[in-house]
Every structure is written in C-alpha cells, then in structure tokens.
N, C-alpha and C positions, 0 to 999 in steps of 0.2 A: 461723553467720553467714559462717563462711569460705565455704564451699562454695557461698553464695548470689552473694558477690560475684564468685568464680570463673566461676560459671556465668552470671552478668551479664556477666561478660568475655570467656567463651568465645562467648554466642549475639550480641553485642555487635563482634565480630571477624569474625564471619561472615557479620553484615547487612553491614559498613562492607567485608567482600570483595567480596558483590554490590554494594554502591553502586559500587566502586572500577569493579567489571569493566563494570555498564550505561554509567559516565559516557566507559569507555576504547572499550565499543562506539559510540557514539554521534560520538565523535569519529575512530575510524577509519572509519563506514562515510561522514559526509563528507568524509572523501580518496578514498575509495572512487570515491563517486559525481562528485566534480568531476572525478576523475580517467578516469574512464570514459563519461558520459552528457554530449551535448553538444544543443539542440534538443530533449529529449526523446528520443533516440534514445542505443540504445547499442555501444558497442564491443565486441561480441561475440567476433568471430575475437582481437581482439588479449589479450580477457582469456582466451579459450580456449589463446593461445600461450605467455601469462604468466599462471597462473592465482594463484600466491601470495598475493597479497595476498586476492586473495578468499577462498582455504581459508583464510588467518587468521582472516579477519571470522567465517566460517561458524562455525571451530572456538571463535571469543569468543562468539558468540552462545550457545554451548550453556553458556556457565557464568553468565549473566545470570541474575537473579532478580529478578522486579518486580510488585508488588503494584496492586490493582483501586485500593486504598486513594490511591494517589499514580497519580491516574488520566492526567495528560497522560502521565509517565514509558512508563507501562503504553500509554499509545494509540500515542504516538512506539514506541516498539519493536517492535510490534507490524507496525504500519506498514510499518516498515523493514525486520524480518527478512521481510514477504511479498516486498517486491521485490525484497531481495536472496537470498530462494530462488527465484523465478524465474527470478532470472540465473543462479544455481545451476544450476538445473535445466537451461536450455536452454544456459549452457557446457558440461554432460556430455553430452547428446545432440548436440552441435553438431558439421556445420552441421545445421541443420535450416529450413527452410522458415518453420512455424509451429508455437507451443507445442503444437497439438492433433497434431503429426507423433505425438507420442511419448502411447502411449494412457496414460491416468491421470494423466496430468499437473498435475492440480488436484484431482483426488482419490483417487486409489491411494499416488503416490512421497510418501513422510515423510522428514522433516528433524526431526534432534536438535536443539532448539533452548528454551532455558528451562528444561531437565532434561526436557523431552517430547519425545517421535515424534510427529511431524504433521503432515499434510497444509496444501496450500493452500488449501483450502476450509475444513477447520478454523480458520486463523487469523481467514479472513473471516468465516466466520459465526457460527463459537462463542466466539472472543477479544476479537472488534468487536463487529459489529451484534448479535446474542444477549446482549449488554455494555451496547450504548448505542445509544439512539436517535441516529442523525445520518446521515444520508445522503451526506453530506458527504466520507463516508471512500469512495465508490464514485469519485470524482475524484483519491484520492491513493493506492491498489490501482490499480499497475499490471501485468495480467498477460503482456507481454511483447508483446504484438501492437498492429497500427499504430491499431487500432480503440479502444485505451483513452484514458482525456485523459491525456497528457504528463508522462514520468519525472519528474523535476528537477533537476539536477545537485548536489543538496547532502542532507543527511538531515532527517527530523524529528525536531524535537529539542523537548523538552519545554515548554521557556521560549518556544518561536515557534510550536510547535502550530495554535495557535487561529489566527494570521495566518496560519502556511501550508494552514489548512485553509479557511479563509476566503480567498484569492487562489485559491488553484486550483479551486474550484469558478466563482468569478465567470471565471477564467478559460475553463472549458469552456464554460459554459451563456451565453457572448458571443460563444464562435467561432462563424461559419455553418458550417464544416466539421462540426462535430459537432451543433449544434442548424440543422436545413434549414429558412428559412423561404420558401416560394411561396404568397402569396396570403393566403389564407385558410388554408391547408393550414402544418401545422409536423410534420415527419419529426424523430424521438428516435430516438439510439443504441437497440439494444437490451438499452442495460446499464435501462434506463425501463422495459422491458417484463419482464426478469428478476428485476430486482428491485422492482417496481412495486409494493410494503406501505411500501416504505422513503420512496416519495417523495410518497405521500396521505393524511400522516395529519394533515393539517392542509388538505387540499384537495384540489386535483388533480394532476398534472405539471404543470400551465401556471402553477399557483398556486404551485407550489416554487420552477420555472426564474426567475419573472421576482422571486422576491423577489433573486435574484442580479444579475436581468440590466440594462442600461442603459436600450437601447430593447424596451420590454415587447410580449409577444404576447399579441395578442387574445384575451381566455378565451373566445370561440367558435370559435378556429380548430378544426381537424378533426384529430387525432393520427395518426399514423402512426411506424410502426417501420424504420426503415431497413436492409440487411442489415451485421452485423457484420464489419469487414476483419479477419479471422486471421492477417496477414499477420505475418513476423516484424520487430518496430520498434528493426532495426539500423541500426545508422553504412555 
C-alpha cells in the first residue's frame, strides 16, 4: 500500500511538472509574441540582436507534455510551438529574403520540442490535421511569409482557442487581399489548392469560404489559384 501511494505521488508530481511547464509556456510565448509581432508582422533583426527570450521559450517548449486527451491544450501548443519554430528557424538563418532561402525548412530542419525531434510539416500534418478535422488551423499556421493569413501578436491559449480560431479564419476568408473577387471569377490562396481534402469535405471551397464570410460568393463563380508571395513577413 506504501509503495502504491508513493508511486501515486511520484507519477502525480510529474503530470503537475508538465501542467506547471505548458501553463508557464503559454504565458511567456504571449510576451513573446506582443512583444515582438505588430500587424501581423514580425520583428526579426531585433529578435535576431536579442535572441534570449526566444531561446527560453524554445528551451520551455521541450519539457511540455500534453495530451490528444485535453485536446484545446494539445491544439494551442501545437499552434504556437509551429510559429514560434519558424521564428526560430528564420532567426538562425537570418537575414534571409524568404523561408524557402534555406532548403528544408518545413521539412528537413527539426526542433526538440514536447520530448520530440521534428519538423514543421510534422507538426502540421501529423500533430493537427492527421489529429483533427478543421481547416481552420491553415489561418492560424503561420509559416513566415507575407503570403500566410496574419501572425497575431498574442498566443493560443486554450480557454480562447475556439474564438481565436474562429476570428482569424472569418478574418482571412473577408479580406479581398487574400480571397480576389472580379466578377464572376474568385482567385484563392494557394494554401486552397494545397491543401484542397481539408476545405471539401463538406462541399466545395466556396461552400467553406462563405460559411465565414459576410458578403457570400456566388457558388458559380469560377476558382482560381493565385500565385503564393514567399516573401519574408517582417517589421
């Protein structure tokens, strides 16, 4: 009986480390991010000059532990350690033009992060979308270029999840900068064409977009794909 209670208290101490370390990530990477991303846009050279804070985040990230079980936790983390290994990424190569300067950048370079090595594309497709239906999470994966929808200066965080997953998608799929409409004719990112299983499985793209949007587009318009800007989306 001793040794049961023990061992209640030992594996007991060890969840309540990981809870301590996700709830401590979560609250520095929003300092992080107000402190660095303004517009959607980030302060690159300055965190490149001062990198500190972000090697902290990077190095808290690796002792998080968070379960499919406690799924917004699990989606917010998730979230947050992609963006903030992009920033990661293109502070070490920096300066750099655009994420695609540096080959492998979304799927060679791994980050320690959760007790795993792994890639940017791993987090997207095997820790998200391979996870969960929701398309939703292609508007809050930002992978560093001007062509994505818009950083946000604060983190996901568990308890607002679902509203900031919910604003930032009605936010994209309202700008004309990223949904083009002329005429009959409506031009989509081509995050729509890349990932185009994510955003039909309940219709079409036009039947996704307008369940977001204010003023709806025609389900006869005529789709097209617009080219992707690589560009890098600094301050």
């Amino acid at each position: 009986m001793k040794k049961i209670i023990i061992l209640i208290a030992f594996f007991g101490a060890i969840s309540f480390g990981f809870s301590q370390n996700a709830s401590e990530y979560f609250k520095a990477a929003n300092a992080f991010f107000n402190e660095n991303v303004s517009n959607g846009k980030v302060a690159y050279s300055k965190i490149h000059n001062n990198p500190e804070a972000l090697n902290k985040l990077v190095a808290l990230a690796e002792t998080v532990s968070v379960s499919k079980n406690d799924v917004k936790t699990y989606q917010a983390f998730w979230i947050n350690a992609y963006n903030i290994s992009v920033i990661k990424g293109i502070v070490k190569n920096f300066p750099m033009k655009s994420p695609l300067d540096k080959a492998g950048f979304f799927d060679k370079t791994k980050y320690k992060i959760a007790g795993e090595s792994i890639t940017l594309n791993d987090i997207e497709n095997k820790k998200l979308r391979a996870q969960f239906s929701d398309a939703r999470f292609h508007f809050v994966l930002v992978c560093g270029a001007v062509g994505c929808p818009p950083l946000i200066n604060k983190a996901y965080q568990p308890n607002t999840l679902e509203a900031q997953l919910q604003r930032q998608a009605e936010i994209a799929l309202n700008n004309p900068s990223f949904i083009k409409i002329k005429k009959n004719n409506v031009e989509l990112s081509e995050i729509f064409k890349w990932y185009k299983e994510d955003f039909v499985k309940n219709g079409n793209e036009i039947d996704y977009i307008n369940t977001f949007r204010i003023e709806k587009i025609p389900f006869k318009s005529k789709v097209s794909y617009y080219s992707y800007n690589w560009n890098l989306n600094k301050q």
